[in-house]
N, C-alpha and C positions, 0 to 999 in steps of 0.2 A: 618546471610547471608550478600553478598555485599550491597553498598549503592550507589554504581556509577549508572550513567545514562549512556546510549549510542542510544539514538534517540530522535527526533525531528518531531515537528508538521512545517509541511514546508506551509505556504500556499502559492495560488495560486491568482494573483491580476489580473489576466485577465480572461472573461468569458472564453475564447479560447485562447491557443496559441499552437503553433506546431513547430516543431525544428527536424533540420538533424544537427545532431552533431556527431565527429570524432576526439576522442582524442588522443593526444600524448602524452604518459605519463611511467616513469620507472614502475610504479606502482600505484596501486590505492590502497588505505591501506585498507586491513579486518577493520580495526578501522571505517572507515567509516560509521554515524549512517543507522538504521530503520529508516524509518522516515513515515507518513503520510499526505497527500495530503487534503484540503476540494474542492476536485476536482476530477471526474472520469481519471485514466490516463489508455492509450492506446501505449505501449509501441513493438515495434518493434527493435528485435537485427541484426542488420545486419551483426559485424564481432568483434574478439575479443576472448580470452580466458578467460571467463568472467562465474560466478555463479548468482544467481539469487536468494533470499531469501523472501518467499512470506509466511509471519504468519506460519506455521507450515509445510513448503513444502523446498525445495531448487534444482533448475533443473540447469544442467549444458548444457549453450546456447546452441543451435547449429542457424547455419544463417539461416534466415526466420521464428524463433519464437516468435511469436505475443501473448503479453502478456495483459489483462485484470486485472485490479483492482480500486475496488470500493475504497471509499474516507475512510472508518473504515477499509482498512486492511494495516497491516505494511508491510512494503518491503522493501529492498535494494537490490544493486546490487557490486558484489566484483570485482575484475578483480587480476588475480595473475599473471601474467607477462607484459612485455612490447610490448604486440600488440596494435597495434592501436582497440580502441572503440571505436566502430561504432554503431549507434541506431536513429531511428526515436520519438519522442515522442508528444503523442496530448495529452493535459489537458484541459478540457471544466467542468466548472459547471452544477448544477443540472438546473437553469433556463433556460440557454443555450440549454441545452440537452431537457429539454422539449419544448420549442420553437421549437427546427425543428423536434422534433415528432408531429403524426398527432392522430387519437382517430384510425386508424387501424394500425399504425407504432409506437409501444413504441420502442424507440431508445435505451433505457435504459435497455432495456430483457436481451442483453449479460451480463451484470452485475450482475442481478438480478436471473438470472434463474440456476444458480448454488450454491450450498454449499456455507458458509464462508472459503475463502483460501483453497477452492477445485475446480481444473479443470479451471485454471484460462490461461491453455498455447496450444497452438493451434501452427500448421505450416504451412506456406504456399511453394507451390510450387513455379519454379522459374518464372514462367507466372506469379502469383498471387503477388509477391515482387516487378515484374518491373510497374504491373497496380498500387499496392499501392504505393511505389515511385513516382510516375508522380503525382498522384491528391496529394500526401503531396507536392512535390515542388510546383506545383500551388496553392495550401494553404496558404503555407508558405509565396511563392509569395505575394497573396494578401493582407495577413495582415499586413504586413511590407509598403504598399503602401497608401499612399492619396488618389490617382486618385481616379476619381467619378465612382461608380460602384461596387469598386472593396471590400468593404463589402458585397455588396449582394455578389460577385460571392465566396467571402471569405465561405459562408454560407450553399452556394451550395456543393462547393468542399468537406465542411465538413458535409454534411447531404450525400453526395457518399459515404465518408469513410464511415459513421457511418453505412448505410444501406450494404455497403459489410462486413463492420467487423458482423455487428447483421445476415445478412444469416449465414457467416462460420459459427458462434459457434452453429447454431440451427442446422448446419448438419455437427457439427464435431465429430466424434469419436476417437480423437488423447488422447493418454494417455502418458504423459509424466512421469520417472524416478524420483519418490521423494528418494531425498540423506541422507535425515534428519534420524536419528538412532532409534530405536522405542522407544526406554528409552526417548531421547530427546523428540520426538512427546507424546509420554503418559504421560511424566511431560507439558508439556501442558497443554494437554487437563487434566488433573489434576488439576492444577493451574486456569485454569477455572471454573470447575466445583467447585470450593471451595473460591473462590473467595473472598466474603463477609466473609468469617472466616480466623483465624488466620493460616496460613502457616509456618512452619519451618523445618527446615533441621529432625529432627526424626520424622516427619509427613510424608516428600519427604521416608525416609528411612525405614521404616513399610512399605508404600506401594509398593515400589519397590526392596526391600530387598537389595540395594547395600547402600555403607555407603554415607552419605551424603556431602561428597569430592569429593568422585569420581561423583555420580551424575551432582553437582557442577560444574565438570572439562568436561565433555561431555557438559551440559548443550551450555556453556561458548564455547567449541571449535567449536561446531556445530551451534551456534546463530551466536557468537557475542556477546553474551547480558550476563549479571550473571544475575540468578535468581531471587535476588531481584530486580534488575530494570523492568522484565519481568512483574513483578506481580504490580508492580509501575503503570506500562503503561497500564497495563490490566484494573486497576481500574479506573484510570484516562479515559480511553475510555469508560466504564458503568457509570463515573459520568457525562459524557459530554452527556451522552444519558439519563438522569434522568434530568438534566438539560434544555434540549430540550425541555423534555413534561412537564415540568413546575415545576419540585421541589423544591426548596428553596436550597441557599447552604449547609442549615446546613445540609437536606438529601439529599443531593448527597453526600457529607461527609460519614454519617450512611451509608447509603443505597450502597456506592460503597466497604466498607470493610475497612475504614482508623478509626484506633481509637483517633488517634490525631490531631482537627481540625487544627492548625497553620499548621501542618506537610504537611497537605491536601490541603491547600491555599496555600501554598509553593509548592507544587510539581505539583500541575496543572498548576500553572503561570509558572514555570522550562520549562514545557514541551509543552504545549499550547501557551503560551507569553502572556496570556491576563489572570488576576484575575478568578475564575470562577464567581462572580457577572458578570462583564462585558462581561463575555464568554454569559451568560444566559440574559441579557439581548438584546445584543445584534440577539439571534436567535429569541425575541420576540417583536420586532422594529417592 
């Protein structure tokens, strides 16, 4: 199988930031990685002909859809022609997030109270776009300022959001159009469920009776990703969770499905940017 890579661990250096951003651009490449956040992002599409690729989903924008994802799920976003892209975005960590939750307001339920990379997109109407526009410009506003004050009011503005995004999803019923091809989504979730064992192309092909090019070629069109990097990334995100709760490198190595340790320290620093020692110790500072 392939050996390329095509996503990236992005992280986030501020507990909070928020951005109204409006691109110009001929095109924004499908090449464009996956990547993941150690950061909740709260993304808003406002205009654009633009895709959306959420771990094993792909919705095609429409303006006013408000998108949700947690810091362990992959995504990206594609745009195939040259309209302007338009999008709000908040990224807040988890201490942040719970700081202006309260012990009757977890801030964090939208996130939480759904599937992995299910049910992650929601619409608002156009009432609902110009109220969430107004408190992100004065968001935005604040953070970008000195002036005295204007972090607590920075704090506020963003525990509004966070309290109007957390009602919608507990009383949304919107079910948006997954594009992604069932072959594509069941080699997935395949590739998960097998994870920790060796995967190859006549293992993809036994199970799904097509030959393992064409799988390959669907795979590929419909990701982004070739197969092997899929399962790269998959492990590398179960070793960074084995790592957390205290494993030693060499079992996050075993334990996440790589048989060859250099191979393993090399492709978590690739895609992480930090060794997994230092990834691990650092969660335990």
């Amino acid at each position: 199988m392939e050996q390329n890579t095509n996503y990236i661990f992005s992280p986030i250096e501020e507990e909070l930031i928020c951005y109204h951003k409006t691109t110009d651009t001929d095109l924004i490449s499908p090449a464009l990685p996956y990547h993941r956040h150690d950061a909740y992002e709260i993304y808003l599409f406002l205009g654009g002909n633009t895709y959306m690729y959420l771990e094993q989903s792909c919705y095609k924008l429409a303006p006013g859809d408000l998108m949700i994802i947690s810091p362990s799920e992959m995504h990206r976003c594609v745009c195939i022609d040259n309209q302007l892209y338009e999008r709000i975005g908040l990224n807040i960590k988890k201490p942040a997030l719970e700081r202006l939750s309260s012990h009757r307001s977890n801030l964090s339920s939208c996130f939480e109270s759904h599937p992995f990379g299910q049910n992650n997109l929601t619409q608002l109407s156009q009432d609902q776009i110009v109220f969430y526009c107004e408190l992100a410009e004065k968001l935005i506003s604040c953070l970008s300022s000195e002036e005295y004050g204007q972090d607590l009011l920075a704090e506020s503005y963003a525990t509004q959001l966070l309290v109007f995004i957390n009602a919608l999803y507990q009383s949304s019923t919107y079910r948006s159009n997954n594009l992604i091809p069932e072959l594509v989504s069941n080699t997935m979730t395949y590739i998960k469920e097998h994870l920790v064992e060796s995967i190859s192309s006549e293992q993809l092909e036994q199970e799904f009776h097509y030959s393992g090019k064409y799988i390959s070629q669907q795979f590929r069109k419909h990701t982004g990703l070739t197969i092997r990097s899929y399962i790269v990334d998959q492990r590398i995100s179960l070793a960074k969770s084995h790592l957390s709760t205290g494993k030693t490198v060499a079992e996050a190595c075993e334990f996440s499905g790589f048989s060859d340790y250099a191979n393993f320290i090399r492709s978590f620093k690739k895609i992480v940017g930090i060794p997994p020692g230092k990834y691990k110790a650092n969660k335990h500072a």
